[in-house]
Phi, psi and omega in degrees: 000141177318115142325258138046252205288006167300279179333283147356261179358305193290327182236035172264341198265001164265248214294193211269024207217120179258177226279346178272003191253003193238113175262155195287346192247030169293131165291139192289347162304309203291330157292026181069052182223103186266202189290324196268332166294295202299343152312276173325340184254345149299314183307322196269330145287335168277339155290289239264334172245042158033064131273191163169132189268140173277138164336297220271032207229338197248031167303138167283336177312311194252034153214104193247350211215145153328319176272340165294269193339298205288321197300312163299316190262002136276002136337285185285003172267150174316156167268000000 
């Protein structure tokens, strides 16, 4: 499966948009997705693709866009 559209999945299943509807440069305000989602949706990436993000990765300032989230979470995957 597309890595990519895993991710995707993942944070159509925190907001209000579902994954075929979410471009990497939509903001995560505009997908329903607030400060307390965005919690939620590091938690969820991080159970369903068995990672963990260092704190220090998890600025909210640098993750404002669908594509900051993919763009950070293939970092921590394997190839």
């Amino acid at each position: 499966m597309d890595r990519t559209f895993e991710i995707m999945q993942i944070i159509a299943s925190v907001s209000i948009v579902s994954a075929e509807d979410i471009c990497l440069e939509d903001t995560l305000a505009s997908i329903g997705i607030d400060s307390l989602k965005k919690v939620e949706l590091i938690v969820a990436l991080e159970d369903m693709l068995d990672i963990t993000f260092e704190d220090a990765d998890l600025d909210p300032a640098k993750l404002t866009c669908a594509g900051d989230v993919v763009d950070l979470t293939q970092r921590y995957l394997p190839e």
